[in-house]
LOTI-988641 format. One record per residue (C-alpha): x, y, z. Coordinates in pm, whole numbers, plus 50000, padded with zeros to 5 digits. Each point is the difference from the previous one (the first is absolute). Layout:
% residues N
XYZ
...
This chain:
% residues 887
503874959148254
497775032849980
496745008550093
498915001149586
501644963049938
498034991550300
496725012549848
500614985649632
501044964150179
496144995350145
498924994949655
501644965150021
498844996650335
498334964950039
496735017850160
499985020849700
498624976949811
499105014949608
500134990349635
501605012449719
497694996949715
499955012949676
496655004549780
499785010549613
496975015249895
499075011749717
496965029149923
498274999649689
497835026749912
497554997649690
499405026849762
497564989149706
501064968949872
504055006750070
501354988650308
502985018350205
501824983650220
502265021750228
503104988050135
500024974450232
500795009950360
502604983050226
499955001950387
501574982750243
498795001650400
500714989350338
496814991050161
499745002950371
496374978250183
497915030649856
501825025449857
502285003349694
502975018849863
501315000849622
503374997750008
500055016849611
497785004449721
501094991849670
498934997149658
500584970249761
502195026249742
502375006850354
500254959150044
500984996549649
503075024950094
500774986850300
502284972250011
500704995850346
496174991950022
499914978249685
502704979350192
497944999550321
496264989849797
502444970249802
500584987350371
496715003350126
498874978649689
502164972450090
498444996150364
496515001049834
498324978950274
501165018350289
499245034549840
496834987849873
499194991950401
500465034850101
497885012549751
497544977950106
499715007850337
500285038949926
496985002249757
497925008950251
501385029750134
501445005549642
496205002949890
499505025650268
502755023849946
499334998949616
498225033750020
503085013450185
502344992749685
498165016449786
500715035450210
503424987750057
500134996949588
498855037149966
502245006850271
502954984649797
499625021849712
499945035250170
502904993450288
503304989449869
500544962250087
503845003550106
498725026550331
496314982250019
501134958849987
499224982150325
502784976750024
499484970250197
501445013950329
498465033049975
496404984049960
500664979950309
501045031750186
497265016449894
497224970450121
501305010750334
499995036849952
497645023950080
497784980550308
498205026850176
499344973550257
503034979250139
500704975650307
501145030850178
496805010650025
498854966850176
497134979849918
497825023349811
498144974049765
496525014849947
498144985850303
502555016850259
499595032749806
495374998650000
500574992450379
502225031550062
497265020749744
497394987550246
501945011650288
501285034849889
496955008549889
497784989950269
499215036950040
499795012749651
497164978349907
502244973349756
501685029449847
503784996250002
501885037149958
503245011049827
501785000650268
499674968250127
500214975649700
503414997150039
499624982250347
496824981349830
502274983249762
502624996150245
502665027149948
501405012050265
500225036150118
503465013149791
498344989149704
496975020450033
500305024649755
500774972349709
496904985950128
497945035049957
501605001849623
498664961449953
496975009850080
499595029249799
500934982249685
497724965550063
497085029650077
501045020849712
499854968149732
496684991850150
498405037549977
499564998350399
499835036550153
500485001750348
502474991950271
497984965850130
499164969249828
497564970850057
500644964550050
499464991049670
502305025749909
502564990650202
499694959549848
500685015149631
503035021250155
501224967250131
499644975049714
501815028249816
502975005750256
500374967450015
499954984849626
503034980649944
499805012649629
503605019249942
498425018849784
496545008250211
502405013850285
501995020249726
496555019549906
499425002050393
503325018950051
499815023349642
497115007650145
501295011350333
502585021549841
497275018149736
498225017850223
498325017249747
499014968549750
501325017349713
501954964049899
503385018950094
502245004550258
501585036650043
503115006550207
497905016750293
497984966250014
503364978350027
501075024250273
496634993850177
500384962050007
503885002550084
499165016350344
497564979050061
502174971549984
502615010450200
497715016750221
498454960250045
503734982449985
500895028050238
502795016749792
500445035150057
502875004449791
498254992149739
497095014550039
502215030350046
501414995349634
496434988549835
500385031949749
503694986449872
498964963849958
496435010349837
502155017949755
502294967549944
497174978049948
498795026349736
503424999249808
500084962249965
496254998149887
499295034449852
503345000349754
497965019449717
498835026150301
496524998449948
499115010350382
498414968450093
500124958349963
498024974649925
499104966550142
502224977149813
502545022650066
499404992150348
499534968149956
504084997149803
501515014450348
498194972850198
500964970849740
503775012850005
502014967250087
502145008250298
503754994749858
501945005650272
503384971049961
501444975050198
503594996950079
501634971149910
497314973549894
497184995149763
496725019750168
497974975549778
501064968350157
500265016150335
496425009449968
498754957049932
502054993850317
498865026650218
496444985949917
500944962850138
498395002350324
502604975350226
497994966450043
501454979050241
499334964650129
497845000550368
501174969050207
496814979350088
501284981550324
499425017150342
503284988850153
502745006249685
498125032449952
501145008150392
503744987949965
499825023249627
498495027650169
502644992450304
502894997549766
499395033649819
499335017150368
503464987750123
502075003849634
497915038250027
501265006350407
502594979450115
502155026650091
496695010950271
499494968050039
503614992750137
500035033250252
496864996950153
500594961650032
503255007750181
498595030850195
497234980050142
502414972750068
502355022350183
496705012350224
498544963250055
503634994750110
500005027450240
496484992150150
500604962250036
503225003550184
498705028850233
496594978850087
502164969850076
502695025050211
497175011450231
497874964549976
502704987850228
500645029650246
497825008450345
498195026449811
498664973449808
497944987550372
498255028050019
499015017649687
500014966249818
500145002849589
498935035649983
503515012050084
501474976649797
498095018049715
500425035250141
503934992349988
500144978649661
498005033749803
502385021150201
502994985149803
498445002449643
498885037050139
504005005250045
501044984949679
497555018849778
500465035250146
503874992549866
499214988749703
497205023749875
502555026149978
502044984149731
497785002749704
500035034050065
504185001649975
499165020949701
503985005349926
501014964150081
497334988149795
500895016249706
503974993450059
499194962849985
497825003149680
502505019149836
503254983350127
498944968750065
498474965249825
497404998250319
497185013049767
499774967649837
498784982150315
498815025350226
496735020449881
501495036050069
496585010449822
497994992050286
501955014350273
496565023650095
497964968849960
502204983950233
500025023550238
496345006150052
500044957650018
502645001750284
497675025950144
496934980250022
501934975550182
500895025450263
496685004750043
498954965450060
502674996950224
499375030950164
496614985650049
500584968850129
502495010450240
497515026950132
497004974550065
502194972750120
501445025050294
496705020450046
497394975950009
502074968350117
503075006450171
498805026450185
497214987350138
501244966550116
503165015750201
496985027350181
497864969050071
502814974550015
500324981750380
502695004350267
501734973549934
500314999449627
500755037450034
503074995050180
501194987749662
499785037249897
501245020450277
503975008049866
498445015449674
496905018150103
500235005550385
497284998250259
496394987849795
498375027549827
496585001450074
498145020049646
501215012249656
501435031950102
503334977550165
500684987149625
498765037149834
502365022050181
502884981849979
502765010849701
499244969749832
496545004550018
500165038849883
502224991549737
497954973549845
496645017950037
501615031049797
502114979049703
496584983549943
497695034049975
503165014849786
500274971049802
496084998549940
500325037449913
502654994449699
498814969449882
496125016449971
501475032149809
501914975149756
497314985049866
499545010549600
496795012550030
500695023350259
503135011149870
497715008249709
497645017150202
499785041150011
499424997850347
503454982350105
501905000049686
503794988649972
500945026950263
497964976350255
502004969649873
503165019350000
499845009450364
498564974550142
502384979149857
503085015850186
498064993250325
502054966049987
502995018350143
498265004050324
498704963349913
503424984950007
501375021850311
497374982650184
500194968949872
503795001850101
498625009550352
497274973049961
502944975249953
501675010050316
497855004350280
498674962849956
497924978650270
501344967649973
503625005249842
502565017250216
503174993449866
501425026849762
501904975449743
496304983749929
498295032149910
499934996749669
498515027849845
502525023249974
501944972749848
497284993949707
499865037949965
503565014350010
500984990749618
497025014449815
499205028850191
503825008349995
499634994349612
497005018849929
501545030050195
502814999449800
497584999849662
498225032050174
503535019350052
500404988249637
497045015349851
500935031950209
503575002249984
499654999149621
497275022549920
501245026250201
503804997449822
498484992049588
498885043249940
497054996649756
499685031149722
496205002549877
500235003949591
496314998449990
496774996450115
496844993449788
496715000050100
497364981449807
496364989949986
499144972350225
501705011650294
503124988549883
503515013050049
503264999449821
503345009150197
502955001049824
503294995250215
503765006249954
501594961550007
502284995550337
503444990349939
499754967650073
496984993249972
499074962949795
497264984549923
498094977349764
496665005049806
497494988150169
501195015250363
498505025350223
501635027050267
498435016650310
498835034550005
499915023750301
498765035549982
500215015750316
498005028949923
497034974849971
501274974850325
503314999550108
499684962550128
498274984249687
501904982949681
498154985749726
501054976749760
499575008849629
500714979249654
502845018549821
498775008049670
503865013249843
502024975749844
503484987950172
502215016949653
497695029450083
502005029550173
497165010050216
497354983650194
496625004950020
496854984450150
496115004049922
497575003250316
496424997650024
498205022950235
497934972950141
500744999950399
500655029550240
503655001549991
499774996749619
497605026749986
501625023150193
503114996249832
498425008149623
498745033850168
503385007550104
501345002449667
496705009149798
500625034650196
503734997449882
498464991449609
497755035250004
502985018550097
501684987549748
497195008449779
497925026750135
496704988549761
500474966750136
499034984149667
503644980249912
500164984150337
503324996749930
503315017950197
503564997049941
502325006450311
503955001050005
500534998850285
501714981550339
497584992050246
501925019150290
499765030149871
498385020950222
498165024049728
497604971849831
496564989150094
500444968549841
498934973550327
503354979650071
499474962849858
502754971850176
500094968949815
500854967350123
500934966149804
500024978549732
498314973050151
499224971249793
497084985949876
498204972749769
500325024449698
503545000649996
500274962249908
499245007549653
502904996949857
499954964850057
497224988749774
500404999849619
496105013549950
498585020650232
496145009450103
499965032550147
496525012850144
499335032750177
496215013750057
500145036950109
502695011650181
501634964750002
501595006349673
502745017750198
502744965950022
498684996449632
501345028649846
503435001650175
500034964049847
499085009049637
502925030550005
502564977150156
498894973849721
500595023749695
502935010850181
501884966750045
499204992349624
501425028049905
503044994250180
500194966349891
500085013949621
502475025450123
502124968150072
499304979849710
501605032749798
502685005250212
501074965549987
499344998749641
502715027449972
502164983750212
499764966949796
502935006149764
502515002850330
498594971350210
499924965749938
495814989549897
499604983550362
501575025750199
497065026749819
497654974950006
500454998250347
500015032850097
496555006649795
498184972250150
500765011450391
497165030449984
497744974649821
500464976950273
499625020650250
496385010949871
498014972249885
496855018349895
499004996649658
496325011749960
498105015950288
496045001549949
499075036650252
496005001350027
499195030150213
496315005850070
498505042050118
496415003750081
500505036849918
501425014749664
501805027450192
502334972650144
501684997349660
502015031950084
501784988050325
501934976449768
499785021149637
503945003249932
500434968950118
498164977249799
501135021749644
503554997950139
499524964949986
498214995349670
502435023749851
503364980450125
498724962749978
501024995549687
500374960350013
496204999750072
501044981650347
497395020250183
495734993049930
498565024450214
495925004050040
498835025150108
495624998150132
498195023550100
496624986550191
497845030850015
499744993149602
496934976649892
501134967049829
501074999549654
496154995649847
498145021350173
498565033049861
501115019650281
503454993349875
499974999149631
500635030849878
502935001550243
501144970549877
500035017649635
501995026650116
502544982550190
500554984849653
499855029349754
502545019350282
502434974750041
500424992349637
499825033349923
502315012850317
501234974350172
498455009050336
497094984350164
497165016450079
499484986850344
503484995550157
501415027449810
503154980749947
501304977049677
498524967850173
496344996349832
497924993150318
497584971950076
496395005250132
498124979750323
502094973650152
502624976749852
499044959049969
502584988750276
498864963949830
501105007249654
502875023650082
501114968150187
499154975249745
502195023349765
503174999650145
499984966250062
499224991049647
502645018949863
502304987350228
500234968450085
502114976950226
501325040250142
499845010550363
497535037350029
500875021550282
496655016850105
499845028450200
497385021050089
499485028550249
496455011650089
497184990650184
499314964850175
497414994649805
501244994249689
503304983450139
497664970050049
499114993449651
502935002849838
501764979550253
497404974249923
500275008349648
504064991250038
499224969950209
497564982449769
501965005849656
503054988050161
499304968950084
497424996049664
502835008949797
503575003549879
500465035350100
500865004550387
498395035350164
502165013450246
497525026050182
501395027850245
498075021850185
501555033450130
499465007050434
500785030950162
């Protein structure tokens, strides 16, 4: 469903409440003793709490010839009561407005009724039109905006100047040249002179700004755009405004192009080329219904069901509303739910049997429970530093989710999550090991007596008499270091810092590699033990030897095979936003799935450092290419690299764009050498297994989507490919053997309609993905693909800032088929997308189906819509599936 269906729907929104009413009057005017009458006037309106919009105006002669409304007054007549309700409870307003019909009568006879008619949905669009205050702007009712008069002009005895009346009224700084023009027209209608107003001033600015009158906050905006109050807009005046508003929706490009689209506007109002417009002809772009179509269902009816908010029952007893809430945690996480269980298990296990093992040895008589403790942390501390090195197996991770039926019970998703868990129980271990030795053990075999120390004497010799015995031992140097290089990793690893521009991921990256040295002394640790002399029960190197000899091999892997896969560079793009786009030559060999993401080494920028990147190329694609963000040092660094490369290739440096053809061993390049490493697998690449999909990227994150969209079209297209070839074929084979053979792609590739929301704070963004997305609209031709595109630095659909963008988004992409904003075929959205209703949506249209969501971005929103998938799963018949890419 599009952004106009969206808009048109609200007008059978249930908190739109408004009535359609239709009034007949009749004018007679006397002249002597003859009497005139005039033609009777028809209008029909949707009222809205104060403010009104005729949907047309019609005289009784146009009734007369109009059947389709002489079939609609015949049923009105036979629900008499009802209709005669509505009237009723309409007269009041009705009695108000009258004056308004009669200017909407003279109206009707100078504009032509088939460009001037306010259908139904176009009068509801326009109620929300035009607000030059919005809930962007917070709460700016009247009070908030006399206490920030009295404060900004505490100094200018109560006079409020140009310049700040924007902030008065509670728009922020981008929008402060709007504001000035705001200003300038409330001051011109009112004959002020000056640059300052009064308090009094300012309240008759407001009331005005803020009438909910469509028609009050049309006059407002004409007004805005005649600058010289001549009743007529010229094309320099539309230019004006146009810069203005994408100066205040921060949109350079068009601000840029304000001349070409002044000039468009001007051809769709100005057809007879008289130089300048009028109001109403204003007022016929605003009131254009948006027509943009739905594939494959009835907009109308899709519109009455997006409305349905989802009401469901709330369970009134304490205890059922635990075992609910308990049911749908479990049905949600039993595959967590199952690991952790059994990893804690295994480590209760381990401590329990140590602590008993030591309960009942001589050690036991002199240190008591504390080295019963030291010993049973010591064995989950053995356990965990083998097992924390799995989840990062990154190539026997993705063999099992690709060769293997594992994914169904084991959450390969969370292998990060699960590390960073297994982590934090190293540390507690670590910890209580630590105390139980230093502050317990210790001190009880220094202060322990003669006799109980004989106990001792084979493991720790004659009876040390301070600290510096147990300190300067191996065992005691080899704990005291793992712990300060273990508190050093696991402090750099923490998000925020890893955020931070004073560590960064370089800190993290290091830091992180100090756990070599970690487990060669941990290994050392295990040996040289107090109590334990016997090789064959030093069990460290036992708990170690399979997973450090497995992640070694994964490290000779990664290098191995990114020094013998030689990578060509095809291209390199640099784009606004820091971003950059490296094109690759595809390794022979090399196979992957959409959704997957490789390593990338640059030595020129550190020879030791490989980051992992989303591929955004498709697996039919015969290249491969991935999108970075210049967000960290290494990333940074990198997009200088080959920015200098991009003004070689283009000595103005304006394209940003180079093509190279060339092997990355030849000697004669600058082009910095790029190794790759990979596919590894990730969340994304499960896909394939849902019949509906939910793809969500914010920013960068779209990266996974768009590999995802390409491999879609292309697998569709493959599959018709089939169907025709099989088709052929059909005449030689017997029906089931074709059959056969056509269903095996489809089988393969269950997705049937994939729903791609990708959400930019900055219009520039649209070009990292520009070919993309029209390659897409261009080759989906069985509409499988709904792709929204939002861009947030735009105000809401409503708000004045926005409006006349809003016009020309839809004058250019009827006209062109481009959008304004994105600059592609897909007609952008403004703000931020309803996660609720996008939700409610899918799962309306359809039901009893399983919805793969996955989204890529920040934390932040990850949380809602996993809520958002939780709560209408269980509240419904459609089952959310939500994914969340880790790196």
């Amino acid at each position: 469903m599009g952004e106009d269906e969206l808009r048109g729907s609200q007008s059978n929104h249930p908190y739109h409440h408004h009535s359609d009413t239709e009034i007949t009057e009749s004018k007679r005017t006397a002249k002597s003793v003859d009497v005139v009458e005039e033609p009777s006037v028809k209008s029909t309106m949707d009222i809205h709490d104060d403010s009104f919009a005729a949907q047309s105006v019609k005289t009784s002669t146009d009734l007369e010839r109009d059947p389709q409304l002489t079939s609609i007054a015949s049923g009105f007549e036979k629900r008499t009561s009802f209709g005669s309700s509505i009237v009723r409870s309409a007269s009041a307003r009705i009695r108000q407005v009258s004056q308004e019909l009669k200017r909407l009568t003279s109206i009707s006879k100078r504009v032509p009724r088939a460009r001037f008619e306010r259908t139904k949905s176009a009068a509801a669009h326009a109620l929300r039109g035009l607000k030059f205050i919005t809930e962007t702007d917070g709460d700016v009712g009247w009070p908030a905006v006399e206490k920030l008069f009295i404060k900004l002009t505490a100094s200018t005895n109560g006079s409020l100047p140009r310049s700040l009346f924007g902030q008065c009224i509670g728009m922020n700084e981008d929008s402060k040249g709007f504001a000035g023009n705001l200003f300038d027209a409330l001051a011109r209608n009112r004959g002020i002179e000056g640059e300052s107003i009064n308090k009094a001033q300012l309240k008759e600015f407001w009331d005005q700004i803020s009438d909910q009158s469509f028609d009050s906050r049309l006059r407002t905006f004409f007004d805005m755009v005649d600058k010289d109050a001549d009743g007529r807009i010229t094309e320099a005046e539309i230019r004006e405004i146009i810069c203005l508003s994408a100066s205040a929706n921060k949109l350079s490009n068009i601000q840029k192009q304000a001349k070409e689209y002044a000039a468009l506007i001007m051809e769709e109002l100005d057809p007879d080329n008289r130089g300048y417009i009028m109001m109403d002809n204003l007022e016929v772009l605003l009131l254009q219904t948006p027509n943009r179509s739905i594939k494959g269902g009835d907009s109308q009816s899709l519109s009455k069901k997006l409305s349905q908010r989802l009401k469901y029952p709330q369970e009134n007893n304490p205890f059922r509303r635990w075992c609910q809430s308990t049911n749908y945690f479990l049905e949600d996480n039993w595959q967590r739910v199952w690991v952790i269980t059994l990893w804690i298990g295994v480590m209760c296990g381990l401590f329990v049997y140590k602590y008993v093992q030591y309960r009942n040895k001589a050690a036991y008589e002199v240190m008591g429970h504390c080295v019963c403790m030291a010993k049973g942390a010591a064995e989950t501390l053995k356990f965990n530093m083998a097992l924390i090195l799995l989840p990062v197996c990154r190539n026997t991770l993705t063999y099992l989710r690709n060769k293997s039926r594992l994914g169904v019970v084991v959450p390969f998703d969370d292998n990060l999550n699960f590390h960073q868990i297994i982590a934090g129980g190293i540390a507690i271990g670590t910890g209580i090991h630590s105390i139980s030795h230093l502050a317990c053990d210790f001190p009880r075999l220094i202060h322990a007596t003669s006799d109980k120390y004989e106990l001792m004497e084979p493991f720790f010799g004659d009876q040390p008499t301070n600290y510096w015995h147990f300190v300067k031992s191996i065992e005691g140097v080899t704990g005291i270091v793992m712990v300060v290089l273990m508190g050093i990793a696991f402090t750099l690893a923490a998000p925020w810092l890893r955020r931070s521009t004073l560590t960064g991921f370089n800190a993290f990256w290091y830091s992180h590699h100090l756990f070599i040295i970690v487990y060669i002394l941990l290994i050392l640790h295990g040996i040289f033990l107090y109590l334990i002399k016997e090789w064959y029960k030093k069990t460290t190197w036992m708990y170690l030897a399979v997973p450090l000899a497995l992640y070694a091999c994964e490290r000779s892997i990664r290098a191995f095979r990114s020094s013998i896969k030689p990578v060509t560079i095809l291209k390199v793009a640099v784009y606004r936003g820091n971003v950059l786009s490296l094109h690759m030559s595809k390794p022979q060999g090399f196979h992957y799935k959409s959704g997957q993401y490789m390593f990338v080494n640059c030595a020129a920028v550190s020879p030791f450092e490989w980051h992992p990147f989303s591929l955004t190329s498709a697996p039919g694609d015969d290249y491969l290419s991935v999108h970075i963000r210049a967000l960290g040092d290494w990333t940074k660094e990198l997009k200088t690299r080959f920015s200098k490369v991009c003004n070689q290739g283009d000595p103005n440096g304006e394209s940003g764009l180079i093509r190279a053809d060339f092997l990355q061993g030849d000697s004669h390049t600058n082009c910095p050498k790029v190794l790759i490493d990979g596919p590894y697998g990730a969340p994304a690449q499960e896909y394939k297994n849902f019949e509906v999909v939910l793809l969500v990227g914010l920013g960068i994150g779209a990266t996974p989507m768009i590999s995802i969209m390409k491999d879609i079209v292309n697998n569709n297209k493959a599959v018709e490919e089939e169907k025709i070839n099989v088709l052929e074929k059909g005449s030689k084979r017997s029906g089931a053997e074709a059959e056969a053979e056509g269903a095996s792609h489809v089988n393969e590739f269950q997705t049937r309609r994939a729903y791609v929301y990708w959400v930019t704070r900055e219009q520039g963004s649209f070009d990292w993905f520009k070919s993309e997305m029209n390659e897409v609209a261009e080759l989906d031709n069985r509409g499988v693909i709904e792709l929204h595109t939002y861009c947030t630095c735009v105000y809401q659909e409503g708000d004045a800032r926005s409006a006349l963008i809003t016009m020309l988004q839809s004058l250019n992409h009827a006209k062109n088929g481009i959008d304004i904003v994105s600059g592609t075929r897909v007609k952008s959205h403004f703000a931020k997308p309803d996660w609720r209703t996008v939700y409610e949506r899918i799962a309306r249209k359809h039901t009893h189906s399983r919805v793969g969501v996955f989204y890529c971005g920040p934390a932040a929103l990850a949380k809602e819509l996993r809520q958002l998938a939780t709560d209408l799963s269980h509240k419904g018949s459609t089952k959310f599936d939500f994914h969340k890419e880790n790196f």
